[in-house]
C-alpha positions as a Markdown table, in Angstrom:
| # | Residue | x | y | z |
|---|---|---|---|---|
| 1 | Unk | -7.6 | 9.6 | 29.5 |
| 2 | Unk | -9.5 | 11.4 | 26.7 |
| 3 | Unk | -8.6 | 12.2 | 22.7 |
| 4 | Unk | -8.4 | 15.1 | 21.3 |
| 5 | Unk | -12.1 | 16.6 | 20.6 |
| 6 | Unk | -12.5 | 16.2 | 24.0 |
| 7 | Unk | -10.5 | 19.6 | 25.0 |
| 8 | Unk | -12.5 | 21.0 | 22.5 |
| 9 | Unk | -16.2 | 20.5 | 23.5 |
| 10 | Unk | -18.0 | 23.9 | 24.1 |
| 11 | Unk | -20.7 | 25.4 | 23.3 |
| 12 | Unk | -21.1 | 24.4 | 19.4 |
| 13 | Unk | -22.3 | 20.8 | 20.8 |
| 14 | Unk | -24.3 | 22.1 | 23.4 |
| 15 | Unk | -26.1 | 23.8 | 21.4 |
| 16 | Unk | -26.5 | 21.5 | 18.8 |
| 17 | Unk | -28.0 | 19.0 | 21.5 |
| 18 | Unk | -30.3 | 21.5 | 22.9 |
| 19 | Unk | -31.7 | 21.7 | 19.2 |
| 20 | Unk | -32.7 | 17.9 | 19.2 |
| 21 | Unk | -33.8 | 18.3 | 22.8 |
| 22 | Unk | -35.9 | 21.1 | 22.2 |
| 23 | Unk | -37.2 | 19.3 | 19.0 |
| 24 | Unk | -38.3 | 16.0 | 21.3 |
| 25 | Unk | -36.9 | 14.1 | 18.3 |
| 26 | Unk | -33.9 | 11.6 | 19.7 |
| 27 | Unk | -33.7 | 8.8 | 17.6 |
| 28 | Unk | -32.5 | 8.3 | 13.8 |
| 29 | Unk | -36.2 | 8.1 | 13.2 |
| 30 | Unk | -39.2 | 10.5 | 13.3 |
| 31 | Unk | -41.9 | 12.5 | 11.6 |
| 32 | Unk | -40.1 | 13.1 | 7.8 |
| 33 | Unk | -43.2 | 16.1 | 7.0 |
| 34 | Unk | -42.2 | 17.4 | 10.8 |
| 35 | Unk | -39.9 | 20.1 | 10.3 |
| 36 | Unk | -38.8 | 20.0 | 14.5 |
| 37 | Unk | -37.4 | 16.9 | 12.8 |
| 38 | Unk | -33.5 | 17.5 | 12.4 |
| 39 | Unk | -32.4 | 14.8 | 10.8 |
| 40 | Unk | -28.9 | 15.0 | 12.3 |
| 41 | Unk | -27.6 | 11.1 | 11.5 |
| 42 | Unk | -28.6 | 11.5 | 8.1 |
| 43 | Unk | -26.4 | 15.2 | 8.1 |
| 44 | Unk | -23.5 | 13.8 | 9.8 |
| 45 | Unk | -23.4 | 10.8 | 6.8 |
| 46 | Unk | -24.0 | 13.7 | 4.2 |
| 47 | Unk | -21.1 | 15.6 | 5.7 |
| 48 | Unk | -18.4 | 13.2 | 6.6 |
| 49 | Unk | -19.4 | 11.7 | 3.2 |
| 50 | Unk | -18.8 | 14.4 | 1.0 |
| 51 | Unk | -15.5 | 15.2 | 3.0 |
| 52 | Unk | -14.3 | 12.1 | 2.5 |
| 53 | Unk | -15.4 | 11.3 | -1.2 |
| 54 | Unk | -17.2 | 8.5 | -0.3 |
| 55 | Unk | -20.7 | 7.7 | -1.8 |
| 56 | Unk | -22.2 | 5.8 | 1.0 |
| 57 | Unk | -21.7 | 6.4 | 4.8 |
| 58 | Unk | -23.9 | 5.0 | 7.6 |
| 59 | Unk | -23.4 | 5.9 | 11.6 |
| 60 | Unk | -23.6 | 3.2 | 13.7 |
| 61 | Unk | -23.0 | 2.8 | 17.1 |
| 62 | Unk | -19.2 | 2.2 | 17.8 |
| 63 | Unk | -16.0 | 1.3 | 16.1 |
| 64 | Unk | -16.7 | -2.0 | 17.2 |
| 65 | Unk | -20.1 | -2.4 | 15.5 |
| 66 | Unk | -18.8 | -0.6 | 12.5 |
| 67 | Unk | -16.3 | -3.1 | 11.9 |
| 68 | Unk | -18.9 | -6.0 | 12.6 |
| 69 | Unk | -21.6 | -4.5 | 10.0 |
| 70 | Unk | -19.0 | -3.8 | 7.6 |
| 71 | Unk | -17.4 | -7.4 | 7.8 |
| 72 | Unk | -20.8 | -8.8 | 8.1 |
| 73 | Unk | -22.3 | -7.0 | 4.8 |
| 74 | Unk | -19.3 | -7.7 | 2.7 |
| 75 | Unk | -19.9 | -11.5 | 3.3 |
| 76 | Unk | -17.5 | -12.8 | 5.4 |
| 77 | Unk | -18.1 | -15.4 | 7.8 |
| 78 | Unk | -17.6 | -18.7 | 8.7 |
| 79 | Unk | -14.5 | -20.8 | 7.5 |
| 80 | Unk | -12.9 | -17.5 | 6.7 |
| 81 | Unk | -9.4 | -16.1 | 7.5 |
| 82 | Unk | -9.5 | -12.2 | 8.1 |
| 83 | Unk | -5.5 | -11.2 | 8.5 |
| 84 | Unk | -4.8 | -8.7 | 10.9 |
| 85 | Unk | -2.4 | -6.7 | 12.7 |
| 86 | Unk | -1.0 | -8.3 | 16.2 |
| 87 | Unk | -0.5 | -4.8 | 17.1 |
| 88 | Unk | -3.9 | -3.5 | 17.2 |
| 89 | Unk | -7.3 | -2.5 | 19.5 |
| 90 | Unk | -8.6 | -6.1 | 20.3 |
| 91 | Unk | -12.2 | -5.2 | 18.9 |
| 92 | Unk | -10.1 | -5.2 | 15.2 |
| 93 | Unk | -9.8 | -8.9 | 15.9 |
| 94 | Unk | -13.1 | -9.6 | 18.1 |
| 95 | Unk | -15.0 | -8.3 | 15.6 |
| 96 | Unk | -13.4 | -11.1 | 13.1 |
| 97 | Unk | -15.0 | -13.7 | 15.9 |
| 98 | Unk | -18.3 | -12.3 | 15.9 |
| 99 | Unk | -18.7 | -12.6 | 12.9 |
| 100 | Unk | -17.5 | -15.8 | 12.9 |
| 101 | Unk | -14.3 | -15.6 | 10.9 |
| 102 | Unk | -11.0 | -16.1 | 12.5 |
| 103 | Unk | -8.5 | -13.4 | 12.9 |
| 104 | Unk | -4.9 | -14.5 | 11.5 |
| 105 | Unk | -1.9 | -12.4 | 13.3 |
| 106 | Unk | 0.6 | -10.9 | 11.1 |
| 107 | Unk | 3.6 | -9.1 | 12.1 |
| 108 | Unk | 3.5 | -4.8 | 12.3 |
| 109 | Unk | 6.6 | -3.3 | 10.6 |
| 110 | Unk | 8.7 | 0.0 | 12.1 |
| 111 | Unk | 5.7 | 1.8 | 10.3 |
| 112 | Unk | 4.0 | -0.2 | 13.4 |
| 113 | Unk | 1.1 | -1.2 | 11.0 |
| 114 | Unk | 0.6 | -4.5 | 8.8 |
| 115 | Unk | 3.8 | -5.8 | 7.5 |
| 116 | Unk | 2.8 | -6.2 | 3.7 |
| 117 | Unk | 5.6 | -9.0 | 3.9 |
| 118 | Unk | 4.3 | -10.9 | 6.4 |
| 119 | Unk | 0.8 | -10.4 | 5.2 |
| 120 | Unk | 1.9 | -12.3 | 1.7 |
| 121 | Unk | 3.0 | -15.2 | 3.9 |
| 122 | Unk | 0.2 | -15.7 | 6.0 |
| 123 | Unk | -2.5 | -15.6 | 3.1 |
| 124 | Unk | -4.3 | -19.4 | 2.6 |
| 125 | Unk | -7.0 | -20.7 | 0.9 |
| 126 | Unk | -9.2 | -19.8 | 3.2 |
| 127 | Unk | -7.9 | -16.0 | 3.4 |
| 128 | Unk | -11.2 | -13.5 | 2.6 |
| 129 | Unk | -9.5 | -10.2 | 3.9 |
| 130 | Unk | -7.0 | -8.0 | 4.9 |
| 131 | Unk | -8.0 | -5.4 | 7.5 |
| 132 | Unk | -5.5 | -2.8 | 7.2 |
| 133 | Unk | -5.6 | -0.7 | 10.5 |
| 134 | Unk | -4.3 | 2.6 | 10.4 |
| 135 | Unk | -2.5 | 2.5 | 13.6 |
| 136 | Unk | -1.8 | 5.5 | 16.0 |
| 137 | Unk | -3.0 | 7.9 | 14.1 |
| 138 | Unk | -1.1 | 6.9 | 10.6 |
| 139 | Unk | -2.0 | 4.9 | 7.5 |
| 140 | Unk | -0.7 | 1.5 | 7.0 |
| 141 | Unk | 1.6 | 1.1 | 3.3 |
| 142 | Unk | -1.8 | 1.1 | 1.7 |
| 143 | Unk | -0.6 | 1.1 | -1.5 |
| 144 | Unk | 1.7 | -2.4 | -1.4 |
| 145 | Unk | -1.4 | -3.9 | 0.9 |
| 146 | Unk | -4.2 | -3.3 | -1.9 |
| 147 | Unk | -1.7 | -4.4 | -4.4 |
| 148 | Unk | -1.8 | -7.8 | -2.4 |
| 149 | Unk | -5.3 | -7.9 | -1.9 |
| 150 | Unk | -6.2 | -7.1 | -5.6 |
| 151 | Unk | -3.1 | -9.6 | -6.6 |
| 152 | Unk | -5.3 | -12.2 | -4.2 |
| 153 | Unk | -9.0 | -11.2 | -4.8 |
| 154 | Unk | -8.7 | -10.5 | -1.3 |
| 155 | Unk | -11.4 | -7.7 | 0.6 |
| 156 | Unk | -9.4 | -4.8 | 1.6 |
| 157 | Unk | -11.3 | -3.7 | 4.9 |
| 158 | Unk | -9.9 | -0.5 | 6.9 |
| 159 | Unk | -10.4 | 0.0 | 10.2 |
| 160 | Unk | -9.7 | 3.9 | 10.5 |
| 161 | Unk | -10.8 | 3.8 | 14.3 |
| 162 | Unk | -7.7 | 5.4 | 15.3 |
| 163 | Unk | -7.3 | 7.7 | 12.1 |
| 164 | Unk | -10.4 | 9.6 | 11.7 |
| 165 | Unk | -9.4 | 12.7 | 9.4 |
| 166 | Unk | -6.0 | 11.1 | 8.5 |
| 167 | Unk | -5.2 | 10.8 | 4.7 |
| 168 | Unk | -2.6 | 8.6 | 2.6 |
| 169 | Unk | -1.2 | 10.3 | -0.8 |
| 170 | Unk | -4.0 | 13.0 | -0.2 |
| 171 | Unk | -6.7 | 10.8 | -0.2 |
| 172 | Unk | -9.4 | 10.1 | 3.1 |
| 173 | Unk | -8.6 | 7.1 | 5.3 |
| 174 | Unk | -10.8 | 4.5 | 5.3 |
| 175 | Unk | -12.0 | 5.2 | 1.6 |
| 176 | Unk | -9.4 | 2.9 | -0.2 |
| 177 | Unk | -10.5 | -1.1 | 0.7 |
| 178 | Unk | -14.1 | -2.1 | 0.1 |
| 179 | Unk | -15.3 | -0.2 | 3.1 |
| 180 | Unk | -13.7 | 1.4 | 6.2 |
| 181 | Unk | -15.0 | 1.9 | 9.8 |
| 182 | Unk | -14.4 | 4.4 | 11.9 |
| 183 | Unk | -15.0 | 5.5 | 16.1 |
| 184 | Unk | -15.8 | 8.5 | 17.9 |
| 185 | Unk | -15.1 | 7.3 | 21.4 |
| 186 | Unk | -13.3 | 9.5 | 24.1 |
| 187 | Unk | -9.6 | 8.2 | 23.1 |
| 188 | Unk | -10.8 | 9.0 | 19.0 |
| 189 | Unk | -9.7 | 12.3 | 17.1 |
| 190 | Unk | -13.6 | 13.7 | 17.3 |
| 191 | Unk | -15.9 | 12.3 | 19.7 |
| 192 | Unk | -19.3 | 11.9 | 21.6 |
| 193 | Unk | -19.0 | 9.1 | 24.3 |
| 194 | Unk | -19.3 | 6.4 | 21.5 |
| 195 | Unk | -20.4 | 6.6 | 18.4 |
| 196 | Unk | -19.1 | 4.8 | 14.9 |
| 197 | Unk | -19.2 | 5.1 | 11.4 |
| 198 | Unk | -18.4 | 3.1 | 8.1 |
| 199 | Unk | -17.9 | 4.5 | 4.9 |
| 200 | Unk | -18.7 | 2.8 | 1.1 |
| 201 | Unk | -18.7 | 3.2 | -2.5 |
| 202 | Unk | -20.5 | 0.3 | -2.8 |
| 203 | Unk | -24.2 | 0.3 | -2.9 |
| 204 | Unk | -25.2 | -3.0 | -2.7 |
| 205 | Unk | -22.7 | -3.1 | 0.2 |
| 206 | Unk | -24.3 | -0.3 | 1.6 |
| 207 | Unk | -27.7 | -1.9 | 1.7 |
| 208 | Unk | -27.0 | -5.0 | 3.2 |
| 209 | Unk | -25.0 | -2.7 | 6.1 |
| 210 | Unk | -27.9 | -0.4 | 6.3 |
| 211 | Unk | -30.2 | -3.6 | 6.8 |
| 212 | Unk | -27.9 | -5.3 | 9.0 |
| 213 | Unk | -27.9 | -2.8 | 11.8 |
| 214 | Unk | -31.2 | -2.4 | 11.7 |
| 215 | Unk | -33.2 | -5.2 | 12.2 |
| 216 | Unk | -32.9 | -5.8 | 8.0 |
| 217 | Unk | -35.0 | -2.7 | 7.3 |
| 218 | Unk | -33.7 | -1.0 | 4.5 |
| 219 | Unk | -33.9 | 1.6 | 3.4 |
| 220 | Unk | -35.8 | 3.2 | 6.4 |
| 221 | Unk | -37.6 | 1.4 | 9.6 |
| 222 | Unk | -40.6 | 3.6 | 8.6 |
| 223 | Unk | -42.7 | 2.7 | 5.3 |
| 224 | Unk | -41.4 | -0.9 | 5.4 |
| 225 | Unk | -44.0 | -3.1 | 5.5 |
| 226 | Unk | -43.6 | -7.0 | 6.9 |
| 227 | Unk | -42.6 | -9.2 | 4.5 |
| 228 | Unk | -39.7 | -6.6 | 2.8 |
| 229 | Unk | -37.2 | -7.1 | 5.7 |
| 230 | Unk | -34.1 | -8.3 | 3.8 |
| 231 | Unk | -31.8 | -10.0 | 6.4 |
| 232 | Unk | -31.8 | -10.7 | 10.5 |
| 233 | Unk | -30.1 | -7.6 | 12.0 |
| 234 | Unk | -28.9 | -6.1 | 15.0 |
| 235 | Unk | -30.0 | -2.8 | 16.4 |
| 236 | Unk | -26.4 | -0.2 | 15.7 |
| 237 | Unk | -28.4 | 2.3 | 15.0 |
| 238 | Unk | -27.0 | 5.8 | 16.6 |
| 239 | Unk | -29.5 | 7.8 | 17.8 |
| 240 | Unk | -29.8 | 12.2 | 16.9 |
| 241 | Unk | -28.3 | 13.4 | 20.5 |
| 242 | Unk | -24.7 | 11.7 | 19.5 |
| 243 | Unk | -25.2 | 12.8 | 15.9 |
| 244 | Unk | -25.3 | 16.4 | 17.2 |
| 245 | Unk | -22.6 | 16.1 | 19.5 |
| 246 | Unk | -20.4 | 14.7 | 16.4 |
| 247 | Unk | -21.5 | 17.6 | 13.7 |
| 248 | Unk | -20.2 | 20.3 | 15.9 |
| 249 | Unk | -16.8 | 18.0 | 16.5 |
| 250 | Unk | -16.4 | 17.5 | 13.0 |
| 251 | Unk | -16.9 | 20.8 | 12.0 |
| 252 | Unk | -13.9 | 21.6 | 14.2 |
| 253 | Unk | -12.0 | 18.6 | 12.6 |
| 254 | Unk | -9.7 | 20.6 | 10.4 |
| 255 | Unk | -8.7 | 23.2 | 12.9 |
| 256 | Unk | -8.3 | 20.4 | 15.5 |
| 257 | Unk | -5.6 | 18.8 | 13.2 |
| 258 | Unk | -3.8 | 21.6 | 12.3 |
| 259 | Unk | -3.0 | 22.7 | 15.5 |
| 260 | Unk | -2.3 | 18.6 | 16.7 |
| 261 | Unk | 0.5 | 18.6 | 13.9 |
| 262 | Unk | 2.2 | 21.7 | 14.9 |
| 263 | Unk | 2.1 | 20.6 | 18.4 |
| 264 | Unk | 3.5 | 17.3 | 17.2 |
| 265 | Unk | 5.9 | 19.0 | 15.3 |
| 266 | Unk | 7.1 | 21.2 | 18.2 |
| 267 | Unk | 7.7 | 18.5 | 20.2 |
| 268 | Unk | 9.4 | 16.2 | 17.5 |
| 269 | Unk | 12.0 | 19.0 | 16.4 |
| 270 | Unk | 12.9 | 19.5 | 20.5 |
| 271 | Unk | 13.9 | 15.8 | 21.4 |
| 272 | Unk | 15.3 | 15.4 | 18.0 |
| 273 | Unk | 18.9 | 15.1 | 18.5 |
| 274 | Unk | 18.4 | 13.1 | 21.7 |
| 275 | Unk | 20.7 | 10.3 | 21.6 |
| 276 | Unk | 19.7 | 6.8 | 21.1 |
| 277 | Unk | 16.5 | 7.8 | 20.1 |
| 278 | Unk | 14.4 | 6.9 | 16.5 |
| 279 | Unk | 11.1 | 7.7 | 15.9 |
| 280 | Unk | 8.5 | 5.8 | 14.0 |
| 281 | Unk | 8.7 | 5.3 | 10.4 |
| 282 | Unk | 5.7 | 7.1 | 9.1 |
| 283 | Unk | 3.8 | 6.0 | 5.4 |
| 284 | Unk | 2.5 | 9.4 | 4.7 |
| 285 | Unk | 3.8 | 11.9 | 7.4 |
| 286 | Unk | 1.5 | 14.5 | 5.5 |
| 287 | Unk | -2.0 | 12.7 | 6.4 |
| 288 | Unk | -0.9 | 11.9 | 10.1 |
| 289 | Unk | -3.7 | 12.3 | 12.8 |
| 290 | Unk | -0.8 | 13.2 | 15.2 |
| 291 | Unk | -2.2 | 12.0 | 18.5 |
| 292 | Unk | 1.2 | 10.4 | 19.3 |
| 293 | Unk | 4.8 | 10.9 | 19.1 |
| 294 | Unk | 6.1 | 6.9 | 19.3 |
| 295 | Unk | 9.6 | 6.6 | 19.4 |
| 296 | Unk | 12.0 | 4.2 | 19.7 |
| 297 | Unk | 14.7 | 3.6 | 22.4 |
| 298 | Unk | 18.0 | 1.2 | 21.9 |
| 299 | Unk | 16.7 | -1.9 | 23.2 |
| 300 | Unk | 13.6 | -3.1 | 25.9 |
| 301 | Unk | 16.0 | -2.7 | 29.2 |
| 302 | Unk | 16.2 | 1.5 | 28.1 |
| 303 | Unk | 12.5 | 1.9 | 27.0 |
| 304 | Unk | 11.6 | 0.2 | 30.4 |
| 305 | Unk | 13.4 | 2.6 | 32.6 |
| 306 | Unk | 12.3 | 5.6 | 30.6 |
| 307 | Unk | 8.8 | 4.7 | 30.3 |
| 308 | Unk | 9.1 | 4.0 | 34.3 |
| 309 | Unk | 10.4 | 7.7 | 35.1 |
| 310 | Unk | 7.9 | 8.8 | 32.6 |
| 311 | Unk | 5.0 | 7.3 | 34.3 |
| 312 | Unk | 4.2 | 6.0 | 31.3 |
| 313 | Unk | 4.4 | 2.2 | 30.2 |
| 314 | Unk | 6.3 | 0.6 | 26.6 |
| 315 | Unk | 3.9 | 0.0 | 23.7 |
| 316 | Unk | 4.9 | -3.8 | 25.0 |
| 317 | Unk | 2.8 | -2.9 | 28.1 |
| 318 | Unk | -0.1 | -1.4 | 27.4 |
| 319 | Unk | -3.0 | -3.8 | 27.3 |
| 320 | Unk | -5.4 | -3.2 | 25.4 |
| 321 | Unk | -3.6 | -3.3 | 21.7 |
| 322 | Unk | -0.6 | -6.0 | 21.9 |
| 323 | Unk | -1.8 | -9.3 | 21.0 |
| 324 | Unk | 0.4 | -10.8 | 24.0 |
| 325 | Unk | -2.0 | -9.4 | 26.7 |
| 326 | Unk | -5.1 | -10.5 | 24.7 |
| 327 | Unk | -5.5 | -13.8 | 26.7 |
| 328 | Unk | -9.0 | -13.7 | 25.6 |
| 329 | Unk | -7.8 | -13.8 | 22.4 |
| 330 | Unk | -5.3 | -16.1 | 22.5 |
| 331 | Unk | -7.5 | -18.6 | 24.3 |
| 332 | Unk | -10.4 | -18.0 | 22.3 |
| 333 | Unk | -13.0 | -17.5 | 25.2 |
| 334 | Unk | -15.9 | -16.9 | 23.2 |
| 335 | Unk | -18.8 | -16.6 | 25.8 |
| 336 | Unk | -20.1 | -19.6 | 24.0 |
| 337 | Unk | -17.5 | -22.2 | 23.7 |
| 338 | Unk | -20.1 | -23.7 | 20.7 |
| 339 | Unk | -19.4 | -20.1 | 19.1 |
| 340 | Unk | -15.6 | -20.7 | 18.5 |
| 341 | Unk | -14.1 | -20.2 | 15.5 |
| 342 | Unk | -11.6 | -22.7 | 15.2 |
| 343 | Unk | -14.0 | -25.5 | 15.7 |
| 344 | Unk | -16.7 | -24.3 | 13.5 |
| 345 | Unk | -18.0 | -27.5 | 10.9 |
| 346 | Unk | -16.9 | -24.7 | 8.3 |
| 347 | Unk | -13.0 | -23.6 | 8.8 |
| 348 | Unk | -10.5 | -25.9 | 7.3 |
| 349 | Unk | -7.4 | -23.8 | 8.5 |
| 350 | Unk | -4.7 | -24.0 | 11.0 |
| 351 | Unk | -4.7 | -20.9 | 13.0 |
| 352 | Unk | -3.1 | -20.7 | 16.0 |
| 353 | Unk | -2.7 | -18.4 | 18.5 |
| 354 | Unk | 0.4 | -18.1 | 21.0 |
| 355 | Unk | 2.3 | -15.4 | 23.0 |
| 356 | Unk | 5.1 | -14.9 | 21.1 |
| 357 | Unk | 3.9 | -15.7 | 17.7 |
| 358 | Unk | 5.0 | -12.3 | 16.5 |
| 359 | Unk | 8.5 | -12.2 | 16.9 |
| 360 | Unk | 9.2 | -8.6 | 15.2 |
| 361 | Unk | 6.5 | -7.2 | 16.1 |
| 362 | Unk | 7.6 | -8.2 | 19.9 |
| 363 | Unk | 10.7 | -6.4 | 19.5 |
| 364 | Unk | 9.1 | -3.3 | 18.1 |
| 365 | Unk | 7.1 | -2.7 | 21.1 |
| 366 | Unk | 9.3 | -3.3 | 23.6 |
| 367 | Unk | 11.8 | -0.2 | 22.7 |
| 368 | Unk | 8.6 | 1.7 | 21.8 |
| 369 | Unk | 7.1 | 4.4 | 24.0 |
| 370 | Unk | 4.0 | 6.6 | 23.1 |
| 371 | Unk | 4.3 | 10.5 | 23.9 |
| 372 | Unk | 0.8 | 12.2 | 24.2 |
| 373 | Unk | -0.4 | 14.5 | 21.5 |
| 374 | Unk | -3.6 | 14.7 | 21.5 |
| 375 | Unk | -4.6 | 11.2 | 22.6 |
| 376 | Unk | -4.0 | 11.0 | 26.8 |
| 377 | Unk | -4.7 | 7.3 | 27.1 |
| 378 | Unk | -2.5 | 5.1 | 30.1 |
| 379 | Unk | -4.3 | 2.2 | 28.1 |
| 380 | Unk | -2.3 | 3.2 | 24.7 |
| 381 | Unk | 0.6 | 4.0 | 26.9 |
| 382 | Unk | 0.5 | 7.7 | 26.3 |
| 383 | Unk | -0.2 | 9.2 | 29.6 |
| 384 | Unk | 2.9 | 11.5 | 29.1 |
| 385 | Unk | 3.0 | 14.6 | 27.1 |
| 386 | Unk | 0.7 | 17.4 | 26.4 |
| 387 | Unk | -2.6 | 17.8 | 24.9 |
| 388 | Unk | -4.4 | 20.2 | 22.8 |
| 389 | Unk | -4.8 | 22.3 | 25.2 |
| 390 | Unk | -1.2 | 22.3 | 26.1 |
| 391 | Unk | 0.9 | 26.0 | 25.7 |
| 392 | Unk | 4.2 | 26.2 | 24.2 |
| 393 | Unk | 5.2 | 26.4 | 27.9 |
| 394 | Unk | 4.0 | 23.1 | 28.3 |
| 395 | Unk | 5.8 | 21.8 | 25.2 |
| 396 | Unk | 9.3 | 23.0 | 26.2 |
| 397 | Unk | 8.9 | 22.1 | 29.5 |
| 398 | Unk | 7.7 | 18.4 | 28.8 |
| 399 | Unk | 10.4 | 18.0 | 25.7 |
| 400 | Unk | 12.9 | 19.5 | 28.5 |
| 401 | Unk | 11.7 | 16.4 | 30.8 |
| 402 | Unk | 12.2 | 13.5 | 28.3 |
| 403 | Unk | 15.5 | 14.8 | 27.4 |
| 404 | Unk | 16.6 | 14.6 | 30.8 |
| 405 | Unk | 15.0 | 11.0 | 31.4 |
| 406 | Unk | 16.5 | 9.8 | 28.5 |
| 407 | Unk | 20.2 | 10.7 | 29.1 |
| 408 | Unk | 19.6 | 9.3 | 32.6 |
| 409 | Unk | 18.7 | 6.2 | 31.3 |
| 410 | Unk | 21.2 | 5.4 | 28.3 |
């Protein structure tokens, strides 16, 4: 079931953990004159920040509450439309809800992220956003979907859970929109558990998300006095023990995608003359994550029996990120039915939700099949292939295997 850093925990993050143990220090906040203080959040931010290029960077939580406090400090909220992918982690669209926006589904192109078409045909008046999620491990056609949203004076919000360390045209994901979020969970490309993380070049933005998941202090819990609380919060705050756990993963970050993309790239260059087979269109094959290998079989009957000999499932079956098995979603079963969207005093549109609704993007998914890279999740149907862990052994003998189960399918 895990991601990638999970093959690589050792003894970097023990020992980084021991250090806050030993230090007695385990949340974001302590003694600042104390030198047993480590300050590990605030030297994750620094770090990932400065990789990145990105002014601003606050750790929160999870992927989920990064995408919550980042939709929530840039403004948006009820009687807004947030556009996103119907292909997707459902937290991209129940974070919309909870922050009491509606998600609008647009289709995914053979790029399986936003269709930039599509997305010009579902903006309204009541439009605030595009969330462009950088699918599987790849970016979206950033440049034609900030085109759009600048065309619009739409908010450009990226949700980079599943690309942590991927890049588009050389630059960081999740550094292009007004802010991007990002998660460190078990299936992610570094990880601690849980954990999240939103990056910013905006500083008011910045502020307002700092204050938001924290109660409204701002700029730290300590030395506020009562009466300078900005805004009602929530508590995201991550604490030092995953911050330590998360430096030592994302010290390894570079290594650990180098050797994901030449496994990737083994595996590709085996299975590539298989016939009947088409991978998925890539936007920037140089800044993929490589997690996956998705590829693309003749038509739904094929991709079923291969995924079934596999022991995998078609990207049409796993449930966690197809729109069609959100019935939550597409039912709208807030756990308050007063806290619904769609019948907010506020929203003036006409989104609907259906199983369907996405016609391309249905038949997409249903010849699609995910191979394992470095992300060995049943849930993202990817529990076949190898890992980073795997030996060239393993490569050949797994490429071997889908060769066969494809020919004995078409």
């Amino acid at each position: 079931m895990p991601g990638p850093g999970y093959f690589w925990i050792g003894q970097e993050e023990e020992q980084e953990v021991l250090q806050v143990i030993r230090a007695g220090y385990l949340s974001r906040y302590g003694e600042e004159s104390n030198p047993k203080f480590l300050h590990k959040v605030k030297d994750l931010e620094s770090e990932i920040g400065k990789k990145f290029g990105s002014r601003h960077a606050l750790a929160v939580t999870s992927g989920t509450a990064a995408l919550i406090t980042a939709m929530s400090a840039a403004g948006i909220g009820p009687g807004d439309e947030v556009i996103v992918p119907g292909y997707t982690f459902i937290a991209s669209m129940s974070a919309v809800i909870f922050c009491s926006a509606v998600p609008v589904l647009a289709e995914v192109d053979e790029s399986l992220t936003l269709d930039p078409e599509d997305v010009e045909k579902k903006i309204t008046p009541h439009t605030r956003a595009i969330m462009a999620v950088h699918m599987l491990g790849n970016s979206c056609d950033v440049k034609k979907l900030k085109r759009i949203a600048d065309a619009h004076k739409l908010l450009l919000i990226e949700d980079t859970c599943q690309a942590f360390g991927g890049a588009y045209r050389g630059r960081s994901l999740g550094t292009f929109g007004k802010v991007g979020a990002y998660s460190f969970n078990i299936f992610k490309t570094i990880n601690a558990g849980d954990g999240g993380l939103l990056l910013s070049d905006d500083a008011e933005l910045y502020k307002r998300a700092f204050a938001f998941h924290d109660q409204g202090h701002f700029p730290l819990r300590t030395g506020v006095e009562i009466g300078n609380r900005s805004v009602i919060g929530q508590n995201f705050r991550m604490n030092e023990l995953t911050a330590a756990v998360l430096l030592a993963q994302f010290r390894k970050l570079d290594r650990m995608l180098e050797h994901l993309r030449s496994l990737k790239s083994g595996f590709k260059e085996q299975i590539r003359d298989t016939k009947g087979l088409e991978f998925r269109r890539l936007n920037d094959p140089e800044g993929d994550c490589c997690n996956v290998l998705t590829v693309f079989l003749p038509n739904r009957n094929t991709a079923d029996k291969v995924a079934e000999k596999l022991g995998a499932t078609t990207l049409a079956r796993s449930g966690w990120h197809v729109y069609n098995n959100m019935e939550q979603i597409l039912e709208m079963r807030t756990i308050n039915p007063k806290s619904n969207p769609l019948k907010s005093e506020h929203y003036r549109g006409k989104a609907e939700y259906k199983k369907g609704m996405l016609p391309k993007t249905d038949r997409l998914l249903e010849r699609a099949i995910n191979i394992s890279v470095g992300v060995v999740d049943k849930g993202l149907g990817s529990s076949f292939g190898v890992n980073l862990n795997s030996s060239s052994e393993e490569v050949d003998r797994k490429a071997e295997t889908f060769r066969q189960v494809v020919a004995q399918c078409l």
